[in-house]
mmCIF file of the C-alpha atoms, coordinates in Angstrom:
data_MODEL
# 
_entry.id   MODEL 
# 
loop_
_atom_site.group_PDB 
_atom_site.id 
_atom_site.type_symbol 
_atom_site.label_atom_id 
_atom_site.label_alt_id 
_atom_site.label_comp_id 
_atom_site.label_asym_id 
_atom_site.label_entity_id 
_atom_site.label_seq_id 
_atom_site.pdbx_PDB_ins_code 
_atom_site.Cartn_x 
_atom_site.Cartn_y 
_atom_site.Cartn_z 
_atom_site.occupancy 
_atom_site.B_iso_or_equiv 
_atom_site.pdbx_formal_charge 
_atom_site.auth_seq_id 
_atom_site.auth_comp_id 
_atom_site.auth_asym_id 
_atom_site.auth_atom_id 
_atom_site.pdbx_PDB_model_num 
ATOM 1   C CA . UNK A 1 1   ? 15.562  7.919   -2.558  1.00 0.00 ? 1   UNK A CA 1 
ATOM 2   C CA . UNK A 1 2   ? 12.537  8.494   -0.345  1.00 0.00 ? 2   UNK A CA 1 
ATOM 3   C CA . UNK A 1 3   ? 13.046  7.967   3.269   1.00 0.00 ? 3   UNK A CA 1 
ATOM 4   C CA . UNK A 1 4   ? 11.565  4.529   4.366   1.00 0.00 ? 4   UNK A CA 1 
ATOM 5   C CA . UNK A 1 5   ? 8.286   4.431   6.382   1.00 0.00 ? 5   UNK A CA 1 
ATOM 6   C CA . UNK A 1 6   ? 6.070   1.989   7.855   1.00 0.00 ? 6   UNK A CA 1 
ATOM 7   C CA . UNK A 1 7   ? 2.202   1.991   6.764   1.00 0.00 ? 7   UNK A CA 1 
ATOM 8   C CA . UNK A 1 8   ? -0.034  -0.388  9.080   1.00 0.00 ? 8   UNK A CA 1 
ATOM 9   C CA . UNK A 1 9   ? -2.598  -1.589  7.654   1.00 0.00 ? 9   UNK A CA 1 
ATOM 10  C CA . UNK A 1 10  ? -6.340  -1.116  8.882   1.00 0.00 ? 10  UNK A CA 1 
ATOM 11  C CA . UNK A 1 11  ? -7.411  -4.229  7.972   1.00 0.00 ? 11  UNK A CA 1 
ATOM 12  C CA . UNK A 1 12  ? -5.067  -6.181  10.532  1.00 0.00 ? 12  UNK A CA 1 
ATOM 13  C CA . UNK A 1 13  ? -7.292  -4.107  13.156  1.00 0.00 ? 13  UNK A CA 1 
ATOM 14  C CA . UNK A 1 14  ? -10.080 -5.027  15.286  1.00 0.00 ? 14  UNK A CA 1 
ATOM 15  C CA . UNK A 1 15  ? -13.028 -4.292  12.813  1.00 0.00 ? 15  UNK A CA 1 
ATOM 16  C CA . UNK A 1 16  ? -15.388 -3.864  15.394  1.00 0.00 ? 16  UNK A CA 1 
ATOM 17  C CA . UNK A 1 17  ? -12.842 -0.663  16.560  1.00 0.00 ? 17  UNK A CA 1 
ATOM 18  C CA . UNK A 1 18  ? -11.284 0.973   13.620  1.00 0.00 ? 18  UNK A CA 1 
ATOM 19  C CA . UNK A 1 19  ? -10.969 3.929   15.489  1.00 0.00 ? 19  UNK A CA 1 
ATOM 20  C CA . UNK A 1 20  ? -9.051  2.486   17.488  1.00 0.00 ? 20  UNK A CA 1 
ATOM 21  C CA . UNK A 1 21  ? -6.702  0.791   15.567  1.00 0.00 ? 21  UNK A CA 1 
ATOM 22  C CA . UNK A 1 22  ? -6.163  4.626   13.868  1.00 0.00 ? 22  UNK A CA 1 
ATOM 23  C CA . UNK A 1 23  ? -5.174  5.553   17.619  1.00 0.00 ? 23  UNK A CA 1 
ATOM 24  C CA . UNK A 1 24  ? -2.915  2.451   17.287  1.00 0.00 ? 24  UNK A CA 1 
ATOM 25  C CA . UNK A 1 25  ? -1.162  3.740   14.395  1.00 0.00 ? 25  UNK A CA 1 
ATOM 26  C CA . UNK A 1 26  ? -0.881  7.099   16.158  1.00 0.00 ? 26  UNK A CA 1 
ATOM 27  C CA . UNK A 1 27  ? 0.711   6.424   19.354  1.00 0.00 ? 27  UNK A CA 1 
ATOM 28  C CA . UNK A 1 28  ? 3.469   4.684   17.732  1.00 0.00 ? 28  UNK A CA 1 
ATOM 29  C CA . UNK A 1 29  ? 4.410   7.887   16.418  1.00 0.00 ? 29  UNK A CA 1 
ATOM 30  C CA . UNK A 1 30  ? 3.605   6.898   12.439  1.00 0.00 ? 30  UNK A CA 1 
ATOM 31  C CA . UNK A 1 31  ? 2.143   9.034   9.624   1.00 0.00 ? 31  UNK A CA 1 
ATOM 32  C CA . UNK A 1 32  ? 0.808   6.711   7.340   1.00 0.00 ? 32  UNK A CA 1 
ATOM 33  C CA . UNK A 1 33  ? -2.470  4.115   7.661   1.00 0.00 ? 33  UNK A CA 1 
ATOM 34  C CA . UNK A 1 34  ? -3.013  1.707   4.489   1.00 0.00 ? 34  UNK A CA 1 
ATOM 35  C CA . UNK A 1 35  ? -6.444  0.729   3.433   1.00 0.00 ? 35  UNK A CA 1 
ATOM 36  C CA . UNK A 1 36  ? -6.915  -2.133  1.728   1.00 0.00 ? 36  UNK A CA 1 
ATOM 37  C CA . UNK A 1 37  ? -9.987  -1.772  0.001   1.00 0.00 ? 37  UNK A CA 1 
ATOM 38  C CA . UNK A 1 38  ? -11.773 -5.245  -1.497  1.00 0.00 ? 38  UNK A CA 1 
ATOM 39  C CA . UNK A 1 39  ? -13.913 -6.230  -3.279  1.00 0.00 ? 39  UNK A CA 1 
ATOM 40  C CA . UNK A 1 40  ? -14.573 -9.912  -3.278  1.00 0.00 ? 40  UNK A CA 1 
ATOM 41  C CA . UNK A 1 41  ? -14.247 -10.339 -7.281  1.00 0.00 ? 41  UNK A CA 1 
ATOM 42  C CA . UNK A 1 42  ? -10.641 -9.011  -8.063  1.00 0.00 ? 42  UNK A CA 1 
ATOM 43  C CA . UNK A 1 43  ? -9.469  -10.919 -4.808  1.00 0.00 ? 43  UNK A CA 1 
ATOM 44  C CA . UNK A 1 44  ? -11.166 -13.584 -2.891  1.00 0.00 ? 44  UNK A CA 1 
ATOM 45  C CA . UNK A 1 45  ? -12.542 -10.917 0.258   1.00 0.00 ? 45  UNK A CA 1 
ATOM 46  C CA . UNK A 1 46  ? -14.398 -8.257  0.973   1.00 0.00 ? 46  UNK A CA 1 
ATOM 47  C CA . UNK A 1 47  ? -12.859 -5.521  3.294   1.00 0.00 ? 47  UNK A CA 1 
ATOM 48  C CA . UNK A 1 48  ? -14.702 -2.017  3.412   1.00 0.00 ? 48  UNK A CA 1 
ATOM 49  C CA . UNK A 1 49  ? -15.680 0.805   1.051   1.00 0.00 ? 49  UNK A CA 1 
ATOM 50  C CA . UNK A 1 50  ? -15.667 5.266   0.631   1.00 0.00 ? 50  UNK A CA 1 
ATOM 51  C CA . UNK A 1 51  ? -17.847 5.379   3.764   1.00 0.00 ? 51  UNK A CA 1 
ATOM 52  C CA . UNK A 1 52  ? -15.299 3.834   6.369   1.00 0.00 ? 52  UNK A CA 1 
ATOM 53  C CA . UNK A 1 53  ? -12.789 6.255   4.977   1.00 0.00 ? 53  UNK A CA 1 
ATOM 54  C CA . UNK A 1 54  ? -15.107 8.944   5.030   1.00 0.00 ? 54  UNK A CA 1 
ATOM 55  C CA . UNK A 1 55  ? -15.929 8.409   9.226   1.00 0.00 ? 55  UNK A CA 1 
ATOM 56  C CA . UNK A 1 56  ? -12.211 7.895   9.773   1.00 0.00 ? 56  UNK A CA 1 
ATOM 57  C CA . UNK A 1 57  ? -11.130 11.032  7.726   1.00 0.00 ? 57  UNK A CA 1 
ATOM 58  C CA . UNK A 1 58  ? -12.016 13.963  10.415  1.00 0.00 ? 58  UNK A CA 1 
ATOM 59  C CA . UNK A 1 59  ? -11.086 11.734  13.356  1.00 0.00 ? 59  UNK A CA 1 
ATOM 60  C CA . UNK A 1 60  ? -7.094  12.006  12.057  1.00 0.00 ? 60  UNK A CA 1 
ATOM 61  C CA . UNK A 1 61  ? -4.591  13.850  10.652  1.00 0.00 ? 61  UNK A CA 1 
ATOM 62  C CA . UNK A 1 62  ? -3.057  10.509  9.488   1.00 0.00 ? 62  UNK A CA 1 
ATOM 63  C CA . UNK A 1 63  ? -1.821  10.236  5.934   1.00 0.00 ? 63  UNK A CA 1 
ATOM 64  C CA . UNK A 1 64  ? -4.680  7.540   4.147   1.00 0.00 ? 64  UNK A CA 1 
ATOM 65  C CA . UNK A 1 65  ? -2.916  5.023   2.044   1.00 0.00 ? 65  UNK A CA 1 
ATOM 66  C CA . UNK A 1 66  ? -5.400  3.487   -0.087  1.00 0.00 ? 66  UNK A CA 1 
ATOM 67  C CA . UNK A 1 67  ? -4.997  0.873   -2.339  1.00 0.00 ? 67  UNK A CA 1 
ATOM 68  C CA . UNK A 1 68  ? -7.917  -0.115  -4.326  1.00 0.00 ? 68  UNK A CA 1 
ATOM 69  C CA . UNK A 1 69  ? -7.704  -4.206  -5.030  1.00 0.00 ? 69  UNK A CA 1 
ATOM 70  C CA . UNK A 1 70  ? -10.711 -4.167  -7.377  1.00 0.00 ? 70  UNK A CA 1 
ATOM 71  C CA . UNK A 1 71  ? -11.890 -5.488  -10.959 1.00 0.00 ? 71  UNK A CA 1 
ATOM 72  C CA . UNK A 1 72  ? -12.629 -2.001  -11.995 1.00 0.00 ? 72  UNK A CA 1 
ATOM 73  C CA . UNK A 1 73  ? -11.017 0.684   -9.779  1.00 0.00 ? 73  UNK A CA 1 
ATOM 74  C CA . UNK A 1 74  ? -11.891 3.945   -12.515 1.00 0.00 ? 74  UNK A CA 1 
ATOM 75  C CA . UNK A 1 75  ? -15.057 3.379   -10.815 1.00 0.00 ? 75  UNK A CA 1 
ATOM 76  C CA . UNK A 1 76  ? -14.521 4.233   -7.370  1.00 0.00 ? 76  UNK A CA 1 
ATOM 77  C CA . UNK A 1 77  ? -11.164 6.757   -7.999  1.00 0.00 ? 77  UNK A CA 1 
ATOM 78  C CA . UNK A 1 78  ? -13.896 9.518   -7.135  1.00 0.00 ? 78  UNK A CA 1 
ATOM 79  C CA . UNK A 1 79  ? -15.960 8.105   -4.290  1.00 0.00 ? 79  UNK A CA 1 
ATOM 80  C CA . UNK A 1 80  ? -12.290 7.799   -2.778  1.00 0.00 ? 80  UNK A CA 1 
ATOM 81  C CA . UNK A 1 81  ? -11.068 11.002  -3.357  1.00 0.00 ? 81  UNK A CA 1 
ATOM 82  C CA . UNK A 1 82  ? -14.537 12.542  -1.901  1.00 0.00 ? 82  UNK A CA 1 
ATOM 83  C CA . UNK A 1 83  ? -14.139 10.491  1.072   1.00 0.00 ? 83  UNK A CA 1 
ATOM 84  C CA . UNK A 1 84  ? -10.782 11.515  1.640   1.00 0.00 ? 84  UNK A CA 1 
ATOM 85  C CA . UNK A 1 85  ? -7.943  9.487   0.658   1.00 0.00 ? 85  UNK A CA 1 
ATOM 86  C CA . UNK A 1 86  ? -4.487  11.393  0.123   1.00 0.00 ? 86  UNK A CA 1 
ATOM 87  C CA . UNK A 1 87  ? -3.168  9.087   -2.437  1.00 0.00 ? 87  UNK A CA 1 
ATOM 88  C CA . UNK A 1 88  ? -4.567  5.912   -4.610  1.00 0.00 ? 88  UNK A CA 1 
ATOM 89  C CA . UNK A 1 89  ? -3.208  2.980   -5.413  1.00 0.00 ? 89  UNK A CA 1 
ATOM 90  C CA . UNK A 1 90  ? -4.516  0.512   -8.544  1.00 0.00 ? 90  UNK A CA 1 
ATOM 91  C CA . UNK A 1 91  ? -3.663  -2.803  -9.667  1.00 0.00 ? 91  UNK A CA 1 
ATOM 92  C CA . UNK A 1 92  ? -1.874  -3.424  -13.250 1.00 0.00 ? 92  UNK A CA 1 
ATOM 93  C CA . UNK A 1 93  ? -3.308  -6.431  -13.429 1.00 0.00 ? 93  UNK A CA 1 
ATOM 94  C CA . UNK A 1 94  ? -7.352  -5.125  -12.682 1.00 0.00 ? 94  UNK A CA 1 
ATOM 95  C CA . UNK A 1 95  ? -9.506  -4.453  -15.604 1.00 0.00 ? 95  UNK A CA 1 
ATOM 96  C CA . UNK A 1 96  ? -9.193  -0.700  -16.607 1.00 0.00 ? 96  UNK A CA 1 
ATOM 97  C CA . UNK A 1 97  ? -7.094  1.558   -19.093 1.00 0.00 ? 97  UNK A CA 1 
ATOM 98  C CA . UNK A 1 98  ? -4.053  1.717   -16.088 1.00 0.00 ? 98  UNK A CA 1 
ATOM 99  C CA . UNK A 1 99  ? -2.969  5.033   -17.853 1.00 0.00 ? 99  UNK A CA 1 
ATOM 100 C CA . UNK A 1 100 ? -6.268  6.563   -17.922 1.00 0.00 ? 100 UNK A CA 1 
ATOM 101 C CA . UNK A 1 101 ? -7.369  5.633   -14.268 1.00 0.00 ? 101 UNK A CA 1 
ATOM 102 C CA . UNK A 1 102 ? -3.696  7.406   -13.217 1.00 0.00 ? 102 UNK A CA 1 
ATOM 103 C CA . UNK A 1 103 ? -4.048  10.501  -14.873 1.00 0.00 ? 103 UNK A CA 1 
ATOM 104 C CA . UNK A 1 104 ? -7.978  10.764  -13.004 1.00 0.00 ? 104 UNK A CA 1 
ATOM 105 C CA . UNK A 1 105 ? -6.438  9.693   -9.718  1.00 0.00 ? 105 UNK A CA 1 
ATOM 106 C CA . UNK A 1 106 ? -3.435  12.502  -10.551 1.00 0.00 ? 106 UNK A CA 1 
ATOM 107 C CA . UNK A 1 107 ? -6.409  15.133  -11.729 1.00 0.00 ? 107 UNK A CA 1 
ATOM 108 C CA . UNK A 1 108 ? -8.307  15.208  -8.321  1.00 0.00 ? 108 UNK A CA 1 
ATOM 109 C CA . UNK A 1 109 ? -5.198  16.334  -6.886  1.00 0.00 ? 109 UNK A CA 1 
ATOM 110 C CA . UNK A 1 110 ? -4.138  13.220  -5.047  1.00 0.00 ? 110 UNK A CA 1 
ATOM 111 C CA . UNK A 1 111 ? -0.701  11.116  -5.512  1.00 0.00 ? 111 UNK A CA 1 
ATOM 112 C CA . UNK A 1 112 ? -1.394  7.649   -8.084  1.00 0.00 ? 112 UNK A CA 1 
ATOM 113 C CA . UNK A 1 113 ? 0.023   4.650   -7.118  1.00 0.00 ? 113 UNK A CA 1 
ATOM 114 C CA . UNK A 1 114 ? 0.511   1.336   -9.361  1.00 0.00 ? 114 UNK A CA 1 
ATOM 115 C CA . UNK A 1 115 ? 0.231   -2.018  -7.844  1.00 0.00 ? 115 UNK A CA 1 
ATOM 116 C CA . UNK A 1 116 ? 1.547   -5.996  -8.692  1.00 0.00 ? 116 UNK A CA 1 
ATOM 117 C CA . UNK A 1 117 ? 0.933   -9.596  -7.497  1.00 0.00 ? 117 UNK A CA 1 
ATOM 118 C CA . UNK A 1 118 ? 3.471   -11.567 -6.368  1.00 0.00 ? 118 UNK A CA 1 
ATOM 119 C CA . UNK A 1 119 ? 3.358   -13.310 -10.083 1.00 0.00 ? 119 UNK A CA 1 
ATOM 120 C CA . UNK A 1 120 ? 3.031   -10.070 -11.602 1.00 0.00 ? 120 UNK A CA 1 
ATOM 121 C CA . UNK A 1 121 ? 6.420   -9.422  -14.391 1.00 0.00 ? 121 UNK A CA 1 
ATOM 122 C CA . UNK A 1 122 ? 7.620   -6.209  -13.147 1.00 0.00 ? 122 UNK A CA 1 
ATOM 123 C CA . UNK A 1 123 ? 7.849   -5.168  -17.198 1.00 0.00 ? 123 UNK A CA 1 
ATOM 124 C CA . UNK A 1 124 ? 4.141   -4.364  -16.858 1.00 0.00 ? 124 UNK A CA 1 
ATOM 125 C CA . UNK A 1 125 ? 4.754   -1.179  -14.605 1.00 0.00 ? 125 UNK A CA 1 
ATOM 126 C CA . UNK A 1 126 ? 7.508   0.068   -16.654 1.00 0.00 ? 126 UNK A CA 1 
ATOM 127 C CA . UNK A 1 127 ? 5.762   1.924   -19.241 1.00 0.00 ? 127 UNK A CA 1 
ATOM 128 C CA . UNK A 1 128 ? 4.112   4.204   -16.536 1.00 0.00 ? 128 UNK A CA 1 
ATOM 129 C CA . UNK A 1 129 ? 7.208   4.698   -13.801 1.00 0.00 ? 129 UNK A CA 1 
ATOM 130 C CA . UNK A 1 130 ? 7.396   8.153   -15.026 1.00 0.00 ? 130 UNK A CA 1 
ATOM 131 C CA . UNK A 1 131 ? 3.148   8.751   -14.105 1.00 0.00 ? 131 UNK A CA 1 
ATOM 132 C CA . UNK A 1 132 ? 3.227   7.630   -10.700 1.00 0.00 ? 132 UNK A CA 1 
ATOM 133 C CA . UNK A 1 133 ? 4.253   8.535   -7.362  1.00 0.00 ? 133 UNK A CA 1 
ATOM 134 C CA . UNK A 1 134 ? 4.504   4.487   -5.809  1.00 0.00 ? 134 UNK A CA 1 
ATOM 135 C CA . UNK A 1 135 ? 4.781   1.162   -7.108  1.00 0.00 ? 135 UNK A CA 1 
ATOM 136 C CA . UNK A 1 136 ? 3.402   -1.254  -4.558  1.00 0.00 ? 136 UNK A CA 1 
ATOM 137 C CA . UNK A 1 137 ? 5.128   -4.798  -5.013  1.00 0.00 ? 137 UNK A CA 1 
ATOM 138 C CA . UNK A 1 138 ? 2.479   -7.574  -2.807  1.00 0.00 ? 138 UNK A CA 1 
ATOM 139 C CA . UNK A 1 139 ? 4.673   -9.820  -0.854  1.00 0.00 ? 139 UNK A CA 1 
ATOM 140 C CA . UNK A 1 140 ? 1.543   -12.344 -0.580  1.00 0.00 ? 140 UNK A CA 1 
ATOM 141 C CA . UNK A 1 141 ? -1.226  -12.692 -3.009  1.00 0.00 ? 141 UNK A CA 1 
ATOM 142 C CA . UNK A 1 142 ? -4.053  -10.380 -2.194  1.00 0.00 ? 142 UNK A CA 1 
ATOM 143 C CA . UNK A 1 143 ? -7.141  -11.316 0.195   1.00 0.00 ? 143 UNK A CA 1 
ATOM 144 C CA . UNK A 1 144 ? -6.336  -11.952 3.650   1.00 0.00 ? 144 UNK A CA 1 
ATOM 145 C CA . UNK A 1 145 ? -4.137  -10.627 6.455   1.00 0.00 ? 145 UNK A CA 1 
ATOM 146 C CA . UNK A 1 146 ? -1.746  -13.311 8.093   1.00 0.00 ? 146 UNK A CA 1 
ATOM 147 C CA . UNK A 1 147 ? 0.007   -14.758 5.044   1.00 0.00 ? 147 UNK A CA 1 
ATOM 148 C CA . UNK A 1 148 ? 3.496   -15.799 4.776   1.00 0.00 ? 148 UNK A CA 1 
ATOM 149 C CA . UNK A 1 149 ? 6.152   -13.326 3.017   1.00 0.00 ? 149 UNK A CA 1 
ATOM 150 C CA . UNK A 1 150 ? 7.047   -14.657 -0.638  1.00 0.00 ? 150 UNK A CA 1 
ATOM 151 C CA . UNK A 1 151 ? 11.144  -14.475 -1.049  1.00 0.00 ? 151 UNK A CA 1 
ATOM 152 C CA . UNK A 1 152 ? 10.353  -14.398 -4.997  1.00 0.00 ? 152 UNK A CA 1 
ATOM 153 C CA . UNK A 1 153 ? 9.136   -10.717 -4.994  1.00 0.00 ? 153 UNK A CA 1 
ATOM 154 C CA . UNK A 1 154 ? 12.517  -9.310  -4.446  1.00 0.00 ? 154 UNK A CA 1 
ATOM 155 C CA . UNK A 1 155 ? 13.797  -9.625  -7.373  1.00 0.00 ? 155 UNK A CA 1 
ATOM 156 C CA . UNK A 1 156 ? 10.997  -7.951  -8.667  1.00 0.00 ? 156 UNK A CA 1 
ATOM 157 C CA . UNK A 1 157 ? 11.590  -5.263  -5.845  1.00 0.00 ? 157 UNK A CA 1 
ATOM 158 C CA . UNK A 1 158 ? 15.532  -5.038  -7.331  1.00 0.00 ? 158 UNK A CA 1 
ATOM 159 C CA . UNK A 1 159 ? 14.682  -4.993  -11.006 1.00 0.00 ? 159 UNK A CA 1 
ATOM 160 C CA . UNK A 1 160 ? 12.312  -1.862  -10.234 1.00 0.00 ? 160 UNK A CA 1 
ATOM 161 C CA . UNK A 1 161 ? 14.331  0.091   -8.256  1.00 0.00 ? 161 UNK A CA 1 
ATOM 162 C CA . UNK A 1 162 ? 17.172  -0.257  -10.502 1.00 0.00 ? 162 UNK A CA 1 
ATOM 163 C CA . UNK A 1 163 ? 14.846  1.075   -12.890 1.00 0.00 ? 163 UNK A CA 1 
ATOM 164 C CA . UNK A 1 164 ? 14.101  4.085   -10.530 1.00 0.00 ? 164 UNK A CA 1 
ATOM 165 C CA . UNK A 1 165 ? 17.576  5.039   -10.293 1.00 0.00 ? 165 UNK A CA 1 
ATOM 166 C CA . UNK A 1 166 ? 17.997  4.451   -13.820 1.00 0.00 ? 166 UNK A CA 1 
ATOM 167 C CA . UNK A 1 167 ? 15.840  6.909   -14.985 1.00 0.00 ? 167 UNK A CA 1 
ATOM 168 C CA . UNK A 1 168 ? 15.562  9.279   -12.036 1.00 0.00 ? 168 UNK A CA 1 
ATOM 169 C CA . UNK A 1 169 ? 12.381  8.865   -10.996 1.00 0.00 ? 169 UNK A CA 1 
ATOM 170 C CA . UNK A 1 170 ? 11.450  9.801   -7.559  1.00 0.00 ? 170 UNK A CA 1 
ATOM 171 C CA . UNK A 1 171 ? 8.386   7.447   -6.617  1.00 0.00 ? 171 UNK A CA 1 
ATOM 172 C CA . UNK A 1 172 ? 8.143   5.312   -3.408  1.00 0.00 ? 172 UNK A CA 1 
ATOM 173 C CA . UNK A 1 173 ? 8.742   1.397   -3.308  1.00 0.00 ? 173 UNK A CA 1 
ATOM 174 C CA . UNK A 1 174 ? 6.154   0.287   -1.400  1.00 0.00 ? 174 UNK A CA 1 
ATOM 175 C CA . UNK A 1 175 ? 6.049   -3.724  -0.245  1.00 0.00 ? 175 UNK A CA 1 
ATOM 176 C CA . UNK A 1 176 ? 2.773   -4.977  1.734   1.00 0.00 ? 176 UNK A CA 1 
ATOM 177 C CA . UNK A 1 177 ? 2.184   -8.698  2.915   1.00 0.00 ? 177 UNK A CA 1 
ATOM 178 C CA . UNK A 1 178 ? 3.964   -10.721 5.205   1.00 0.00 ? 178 UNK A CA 1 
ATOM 179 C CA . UNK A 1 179 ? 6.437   -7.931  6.315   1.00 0.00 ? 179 UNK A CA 1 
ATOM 180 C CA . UNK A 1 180 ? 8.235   -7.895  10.147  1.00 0.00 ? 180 UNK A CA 1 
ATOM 181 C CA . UNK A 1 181 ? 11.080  -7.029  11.472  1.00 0.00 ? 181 UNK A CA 1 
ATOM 182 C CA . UNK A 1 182 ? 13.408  -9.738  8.915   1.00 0.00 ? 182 UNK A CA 1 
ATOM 183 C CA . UNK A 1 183 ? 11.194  -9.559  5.643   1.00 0.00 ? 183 UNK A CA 1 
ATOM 184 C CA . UNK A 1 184 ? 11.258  -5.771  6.364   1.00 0.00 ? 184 UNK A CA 1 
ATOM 185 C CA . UNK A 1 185 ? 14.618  -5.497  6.328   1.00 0.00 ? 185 UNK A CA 1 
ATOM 186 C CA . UNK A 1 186 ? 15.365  -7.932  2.878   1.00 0.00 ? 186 UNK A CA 1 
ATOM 187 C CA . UNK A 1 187 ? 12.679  -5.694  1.439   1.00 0.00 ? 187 UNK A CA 1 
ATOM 188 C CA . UNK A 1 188 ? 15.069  -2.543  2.318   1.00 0.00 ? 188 UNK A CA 1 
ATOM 189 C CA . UNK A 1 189 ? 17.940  -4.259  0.757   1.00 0.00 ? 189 UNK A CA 1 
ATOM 190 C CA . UNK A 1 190 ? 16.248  -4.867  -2.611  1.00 0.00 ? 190 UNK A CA 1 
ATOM 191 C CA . UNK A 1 191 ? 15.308  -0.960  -2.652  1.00 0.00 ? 191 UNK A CA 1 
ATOM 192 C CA . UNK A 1 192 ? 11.804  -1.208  -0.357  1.00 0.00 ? 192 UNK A CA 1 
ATOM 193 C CA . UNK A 1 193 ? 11.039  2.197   1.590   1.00 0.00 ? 193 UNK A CA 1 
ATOM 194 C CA . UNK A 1 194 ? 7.596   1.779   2.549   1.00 0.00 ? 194 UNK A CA 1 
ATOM 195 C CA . UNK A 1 195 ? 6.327   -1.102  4.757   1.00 0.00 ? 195 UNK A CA 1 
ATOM 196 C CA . UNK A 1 196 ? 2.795   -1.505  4.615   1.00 0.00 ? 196 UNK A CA 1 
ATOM 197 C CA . UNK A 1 197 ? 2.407   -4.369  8.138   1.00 0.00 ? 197 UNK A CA 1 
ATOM 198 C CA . UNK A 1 198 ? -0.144  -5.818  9.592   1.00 0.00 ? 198 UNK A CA 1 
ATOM 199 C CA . UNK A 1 199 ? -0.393  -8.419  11.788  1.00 0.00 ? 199 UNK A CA 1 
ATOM 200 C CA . UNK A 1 200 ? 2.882   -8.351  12.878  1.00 0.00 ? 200 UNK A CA 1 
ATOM 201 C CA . UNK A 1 201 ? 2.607   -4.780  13.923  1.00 0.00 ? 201 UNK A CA 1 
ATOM 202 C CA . UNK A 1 202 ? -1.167  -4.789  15.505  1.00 0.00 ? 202 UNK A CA 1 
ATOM 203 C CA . UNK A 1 203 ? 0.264   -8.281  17.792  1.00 0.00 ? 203 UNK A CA 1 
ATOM 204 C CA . UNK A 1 204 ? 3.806   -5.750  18.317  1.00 0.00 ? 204 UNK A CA 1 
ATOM 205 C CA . UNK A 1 205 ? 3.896   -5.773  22.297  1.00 0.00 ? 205 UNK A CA 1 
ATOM 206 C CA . UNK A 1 206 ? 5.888   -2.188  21.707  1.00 0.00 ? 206 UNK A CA 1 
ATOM 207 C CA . UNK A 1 207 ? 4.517   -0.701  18.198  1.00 0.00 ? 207 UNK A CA 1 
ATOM 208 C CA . UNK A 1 208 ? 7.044   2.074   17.748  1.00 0.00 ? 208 UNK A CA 1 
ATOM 209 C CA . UNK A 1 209 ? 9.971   -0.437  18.742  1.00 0.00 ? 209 UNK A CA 1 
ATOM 210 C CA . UNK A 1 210 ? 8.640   -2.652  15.904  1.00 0.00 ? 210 UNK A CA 1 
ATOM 211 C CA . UNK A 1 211 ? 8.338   0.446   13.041  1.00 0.00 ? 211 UNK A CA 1 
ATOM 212 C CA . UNK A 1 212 ? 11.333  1.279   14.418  1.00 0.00 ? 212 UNK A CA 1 
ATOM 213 C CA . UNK A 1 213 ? 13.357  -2.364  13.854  1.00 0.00 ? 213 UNK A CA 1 
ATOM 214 C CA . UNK A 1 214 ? 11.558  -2.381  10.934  1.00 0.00 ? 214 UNK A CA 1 
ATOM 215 C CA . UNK A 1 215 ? 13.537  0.610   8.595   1.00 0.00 ? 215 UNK A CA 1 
ATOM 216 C CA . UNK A 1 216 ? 16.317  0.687   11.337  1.00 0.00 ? 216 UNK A CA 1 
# 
């Protein structure tokens, strides 16, 4: 299995310093930065778009999660990719052809990831665990920062990574929303290796400790 990471996200930053939130991420010795990327329609907020990535993307060497949380992500696979994302995340649940909007994520040359709500049957990513490089279980419903961790998802986190090792595969288990030091931890147990945090990492009076507690 992949070894576990932590991925802050951006949008638990100060949006009036991005930049510095990136530094953030950096000092506390982590690879990864998450973007959640809204768009008001396929959740109830609006976050930021290609051109934030684009500033951010010769600033850092930092690994750019993003994970599009929008109606109709085919749209925007290429603005992301131009603006430099290193791997893409889309919903199951947003409108698209999910197979079709992998295999253009996987053409531009970049890693495809498949995300699902908390309410979200885990059956619905099966038929495309062998396409994609992470499956992204949300641990709150989609929107804003802040929310509280919902126990329900690991179930769904256990029935897919018994799948993984079922069938080989070799994709990341990624888990975003509500996730500290504790939730981090049950999230590990139920086959989690990537911790996308926000809040609870940003307010972290020693970052690294915290990503460190966090997959220790």
């Amino acid at each position: 299995m992949p070894e576990p990471l932590v991925a802050p996200s951006l949008l638990a930053a100060d949006h009036g310093d991005f930049l510095g939130g990136v530094r953030c991420v950096e000092q506390a010795g982590l690879g990864w930065l998450h973007l959640d990327i809204m768009d008001g329609h396929f959740v109830p907020n609006i976050s930021f778009g290609p051109q934030v990535v684009a500033d951010l993307r010769p600033r850092t060497r930092l690994h750019f999660d993003v994970h599009l949380m929008l109606t109709h992500p085919q749209r925007y696979v290429e603005a992301f990719v131009k603006a430099g994302a290193d791997r893409i995340t889309v919903h199951v649940e947003a409108e698209h052809d999910v197979a079709a909007t992998l295999r253009a994520i996987k053409a531009a040359g970049l890693p495809a990831g498949l995300a699902l709500n908390p309410d979200c049957d885990p059956a619905r990513a099966l038929p495309f665990l062998s396409e994609v490089d992470l499956v992204l279980c949300m641990t709150v419903f989609p929107g804003f920062g802040g929310q509280a961790f919902i126990p329900s998802v690991l179930d769904s986190l256990r029935q897919i990574d018994a799948e993984r090792r079922r069938a080989g595969h070799a994709f990341r288990l990624e888990v975003d929303g509500g996730i500290n030091v504790e939730t981090g931890r049950q999230c590990r147990r139920a086959g989690a290796d990537t911790f996308v945090t926000g809040t609870a990492f940003f307010q972290a009076p020693d970052r690294r400790a915290f990503a460190e507690s966090v997959i220790a």
